[in-house]
C-alpha positions as CSV (number, residue, x, y, z in Angstrom):
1,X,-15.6,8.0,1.8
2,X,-15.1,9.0,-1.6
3,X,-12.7,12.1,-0.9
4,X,-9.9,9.6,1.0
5,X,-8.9,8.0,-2.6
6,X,-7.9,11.6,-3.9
7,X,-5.0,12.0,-2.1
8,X,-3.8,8.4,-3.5
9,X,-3.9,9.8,-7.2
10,X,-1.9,13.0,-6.2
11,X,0.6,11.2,-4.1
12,X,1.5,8.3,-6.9
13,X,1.6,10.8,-9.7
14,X,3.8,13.6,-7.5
15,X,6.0,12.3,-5.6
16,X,8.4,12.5,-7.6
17,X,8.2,16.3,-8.5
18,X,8.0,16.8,-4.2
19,X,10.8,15.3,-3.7
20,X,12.7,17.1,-7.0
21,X,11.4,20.1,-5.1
22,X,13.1,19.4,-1.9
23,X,16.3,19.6,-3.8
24,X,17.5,16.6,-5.1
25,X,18.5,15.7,-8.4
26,X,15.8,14.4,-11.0
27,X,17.3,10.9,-10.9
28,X,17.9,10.9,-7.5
29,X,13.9,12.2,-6.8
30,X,12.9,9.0,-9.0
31,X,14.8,6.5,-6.9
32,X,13.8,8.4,-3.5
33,X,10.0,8.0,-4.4
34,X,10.0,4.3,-3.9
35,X,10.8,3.9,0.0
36,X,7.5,5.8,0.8
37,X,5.5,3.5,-1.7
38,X,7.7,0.5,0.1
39,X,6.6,1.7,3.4
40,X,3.1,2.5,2.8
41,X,2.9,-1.3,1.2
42,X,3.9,-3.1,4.1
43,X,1.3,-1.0,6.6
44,X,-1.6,-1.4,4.1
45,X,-0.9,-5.3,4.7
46,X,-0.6,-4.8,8.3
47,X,-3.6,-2.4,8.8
48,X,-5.5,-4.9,6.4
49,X,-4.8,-7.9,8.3
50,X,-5.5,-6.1,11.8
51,X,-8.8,-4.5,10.8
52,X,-10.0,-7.7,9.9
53,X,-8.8,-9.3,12.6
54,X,-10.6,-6.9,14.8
55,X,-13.5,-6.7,12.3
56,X,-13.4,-2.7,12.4
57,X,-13.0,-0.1,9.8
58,X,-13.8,3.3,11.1
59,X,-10.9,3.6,13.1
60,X,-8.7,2.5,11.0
61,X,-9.9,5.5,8.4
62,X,-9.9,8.0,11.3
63,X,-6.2,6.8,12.7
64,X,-4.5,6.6,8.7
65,X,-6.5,9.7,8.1
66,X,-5.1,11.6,11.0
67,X,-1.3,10.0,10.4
68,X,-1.7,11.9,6.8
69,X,-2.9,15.1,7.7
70,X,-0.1,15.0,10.4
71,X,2.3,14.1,6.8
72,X,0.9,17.0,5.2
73,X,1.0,19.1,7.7
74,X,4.8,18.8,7.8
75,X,5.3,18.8,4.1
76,X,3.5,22.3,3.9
77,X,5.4,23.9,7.3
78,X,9.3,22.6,6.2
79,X,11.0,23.6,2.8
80,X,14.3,21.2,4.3
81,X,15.0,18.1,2.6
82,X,15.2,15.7,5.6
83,X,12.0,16.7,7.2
84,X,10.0,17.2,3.8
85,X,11.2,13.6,2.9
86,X,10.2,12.6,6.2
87,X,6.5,14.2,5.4
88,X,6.2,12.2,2.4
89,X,7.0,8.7,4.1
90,X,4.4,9.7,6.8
91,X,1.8,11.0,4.1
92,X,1.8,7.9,1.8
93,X,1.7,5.7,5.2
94,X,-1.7,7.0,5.8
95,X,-3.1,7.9,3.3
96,X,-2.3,4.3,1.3
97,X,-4.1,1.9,3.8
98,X,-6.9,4.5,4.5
99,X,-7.7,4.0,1.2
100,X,-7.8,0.2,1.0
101,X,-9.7,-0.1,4.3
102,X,-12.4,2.0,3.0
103,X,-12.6,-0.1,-0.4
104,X,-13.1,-3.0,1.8
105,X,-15.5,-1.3,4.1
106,X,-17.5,-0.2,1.2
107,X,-17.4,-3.6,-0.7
108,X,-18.3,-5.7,2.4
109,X,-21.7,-3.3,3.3
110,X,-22.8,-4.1,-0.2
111,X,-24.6,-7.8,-0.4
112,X,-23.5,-9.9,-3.3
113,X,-20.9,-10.0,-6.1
114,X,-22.4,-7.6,-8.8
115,X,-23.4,-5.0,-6.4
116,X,-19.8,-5.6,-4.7
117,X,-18.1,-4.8,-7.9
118,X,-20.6,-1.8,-8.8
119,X,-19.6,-0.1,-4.9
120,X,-15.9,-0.7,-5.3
121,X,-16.1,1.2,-8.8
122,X,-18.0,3.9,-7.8
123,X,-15.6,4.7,-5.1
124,X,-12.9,4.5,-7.5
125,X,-14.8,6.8,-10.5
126,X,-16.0,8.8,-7.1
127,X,-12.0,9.7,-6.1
128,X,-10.9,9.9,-9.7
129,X,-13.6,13.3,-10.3
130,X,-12.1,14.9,-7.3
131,X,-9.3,16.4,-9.3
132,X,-11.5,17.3,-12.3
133,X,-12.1,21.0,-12.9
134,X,-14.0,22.0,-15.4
135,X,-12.4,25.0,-17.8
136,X,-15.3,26.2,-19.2
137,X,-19.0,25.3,-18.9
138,X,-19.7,25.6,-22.4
Protein backbone atom coordinates (compact mmCIF):
# COMPACT_ATOMS: atom_id res chain seq x y z
CA UNK A 1 0.00 0.00 0.00
CA UNK A 2 2.58 2.14 1.12
CA UNK A 3 4.99 1.91 -2.01
CA UNK A 4 2.01 3.40 -4.52
CA UNK A 5 2.49 7.10 -2.81
CA UNK A 6 6.30 7.10 -3.88
CA UNK A 7 5.91 7.56 -7.30
CA UNK A 8 3.43 10.68 -6.45
CA UNK A 9 6.54 12.52 -4.70
CA UNK A 10 8.92 11.75 -7.71
CA UNK A 11 6.35 12.69 -10.34
CA UNK A 12 5.35 16.28 -8.72
CA UNK A 13 8.88 17.20 -7.84
CA UNK A 14 10.31 15.97 -11.58
CA UNK A 15 8.28 16.55 -14.01
CA UNK A 16 9.63 19.28 -14.84
CA UNK A 17 13.34 18.18 -15.30
CA UNK A 18 11.59 14.98 -17.61
CA UNK A 19 10.23 17.04 -19.64
CA UNK A 20 13.47 19.66 -19.89
CA UNK A 21 15.09 16.40 -20.74
CA UNK A 22 12.96 15.59 -23.66
CA UNK A 23 14.23 18.76 -25.08
CA UNK A 24 12.26 21.58 -24.48
CA UNK A 25 13.19 24.81 -23.22
CA UNK A 26 13.27 25.41 -19.28
CA UNK A 27 10.29 27.73 -19.53
CA UNK A 28 8.60 25.77 -21.94
CA UNK A 29 9.16 22.28 -19.50
CA UNK A 30 7.50 24.46 -16.60
CA UNK A 31 4.36 25.28 -18.53
CA UNK A 32 4.27 21.60 -20.19
CA UNK A 33 4.14 20.05 -16.63
CA UNK A 34 0.71 21.29 -15.85
CA UNK A 35 -1.56 19.26 -18.55
CA UNK A 36 -0.44 15.95 -16.96
CA UNK A 37 -1.23 17.30 -13.32
CA UNK A 38 -4.66 18.63 -15.23
CA UNK A 39 -5.32 15.31 -16.59
CA UNK A 40 -4.46 13.18 -13.68
CA UNK A 41 -6.98 15.69 -11.61
CA UNK A 42 -9.90 15.16 -13.48
CA UNK A 43 -9.46 11.00 -13.40
CA UNK A 44 -8.69 11.05 -9.70
CA UNK A 45 -12.35 12.66 -9.51
CA UNK A 46 -13.64 10.25 -11.82
CA UNK A 47 -11.98 7.07 -10.44
CA UNK A 48 -13.04 8.51 -6.95
CA UNK A 49 -16.57 8.88 -7.65
CA UNK A 50 -16.73 5.42 -9.60
CA UNK A 51 -15.01 3.40 -6.85
CA UNK A 52 -17.43 4.54 -4.52
CA UNK A 53 -20.11 4.14 -6.58
CA UNK A 54 -19.16 0.54 -7.04
CA UNK A 55 -17.83 0.39 -3.44
CA UNK A 56 -14.47 -1.31 -4.73
CA UNK A 57 -10.89 -0.41 -4.28
CA UNK A 58 -8.61 -3.17 -5.38
CA UNK A 59 -9.24 -2.82 -8.84
CA UNK A 60 -9.00 0.43 -9.08
CA UNK A 61 -5.18 0.20 -7.48
CA UNK A 62 -4.48 -2.79 -9.77
CA UNK A 63 -6.08 -0.92 -13.16
CA UNK A 64 -4.18 2.83 -12.21
CA UNK A 65 -1.26 0.79 -11.16
CA UNK A 66 -1.01 -1.08 -14.40
CA UNK A 67 -1.88 2.28 -16.54
CA UNK A 68 1.45 3.68 -14.80
CA UNK A 69 3.80 1.01 -15.21
CA UNK A 70 2.43 1.02 -18.92
CA UNK A 71 3.57 5.21 -18.54
CA UNK A 72 6.87 4.25 -17.38
CA UNK A 73 7.45 1.78 -19.44
CA UNK A 74 7.25 4.26 -22.34
CA UNK A 75 9.07 7.00 -20.73
CA UNK A 76 12.17 4.52 -20.18
CA UNK A 77 12.00 2.80 -23.99
CA UNK A 78 11.58 6.47 -26.02
CA UNK A 79 14.15 9.45 -25.81
CA UNK A 80 11.54 11.48 -28.51
CA UNK A 81 9.66 14.31 -27.24
CA UNK A 82 6.10 13.40 -28.42
CA UNK A 83 6.06 9.94 -27.08
CA UNK A 84 8.05 10.75 -23.76
CA UNK A 85 5.49 13.62 -23.23
CA UNK A 86 2.95 11.23 -23.99
CA UNK A 87 4.53 8.79 -21.07
CA UNK A 88 4.33 11.41 -18.64
CA UNK A 89 0.44 12.19 -19.24
CA UNK A 90 -0.13 8.39 -18.97
CA UNK A 91 2.20 8.03 -15.78
CA UNK A 92 0.66 10.85 -13.67
CA UNK A 93 -2.91 9.43 -14.79
CA UNK A 94 -2.29 6.36 -12.90
CA UNK A 95 -0.28 6.80 -10.61
CA UNK A 96 -2.37 10.10 -9.17
CA UNK A 97 -5.80 8.31 -8.52
CA UNK A 98 -3.99 5.05 -7.32
CA UNK A 99 -2.88 6.95 -4.82
CA UNK A 100 -6.03 8.60 -3.52
CA UNK A 101 -8.04 5.27 -3.79
CA UNK A 102 -5.62 3.64 -1.50
CA UNK A 103 -5.76 6.68 1.07
CA UNK A 104 -9.43 6.11 1.08
CA UNK A 105 -9.19 2.39 1.21
CA UNK A 106 -6.90 2.58 4.04
CA UNK A 107 -8.89 5.31 6.03
CA UNK A 108 -12.29 3.51 5.54
CA UNK A 109 -10.84 -0.13 7.09
CA UNK A 110 -9.85 1.83 10.04
CA UNK A 111 -13.02 2.32 12.61
CA UNK A 112 -13.29 5.87 13.99
CA UNK A 113 -11.92 9.37 13.48
CA UNK A 114 -8.61 9.27 15.56
CA UNK A 115 -7.57 5.97 14.31
CA UNK A 116 -8.76 7.26 10.64
CA UNK A 117 -6.40 10.22 10.87
CA UNK A 118 -3.47 7.95 12.49
CA UNK A 119 -3.83 5.29 9.08
CA UNK A 120 -4.01 8.12 6.57
CA UNK A 121 -0.69 9.51 8.15
CA UNK A 122 1.10 6.60 8.33
CA UNK A 123 0.53 5.93 4.76
CA UNK A 124 1.70 9.27 3.98
CA UNK A 125 5.10 9.13 6.47
CA UNK A 126 5.08 5.38 4.98
CA UNK A 127 5.59 6.76 1.09
CA UNK A 128 7.54 9.82 2.14
CA UNK A 129 10.66 7.12 3.65
CA UNK A 130 10.67 5.42 0.36
CA UNK A 131 13.01 7.85 -1.13
CA UNK A 132 15.19 8.06 2.03
CA UNK A 133 18.67 6.62 1.75
CA UNK A 134 20.76 6.72 4.35
CA UNK A 135 24.58 8.05 3.66
CA UNK A 136 26.22 6.68 6.32
CA UNK A 137 25.10 4.49 9.29
CA UNK A 138 27.11 6.27 11.69
Amino acid sequence: MYSTVVPVYSIALFMPTIIHALGFSAGGAQLLSVPPFVCAGVIVVLVGIWSDRVNLRGPFVVAGATIAMAGFILAYTTSKPGPGYAATVITASGVYPTAAVILAWSGGNAGGDLKKGVVIAMVVAAGNLGGYVPTSLN
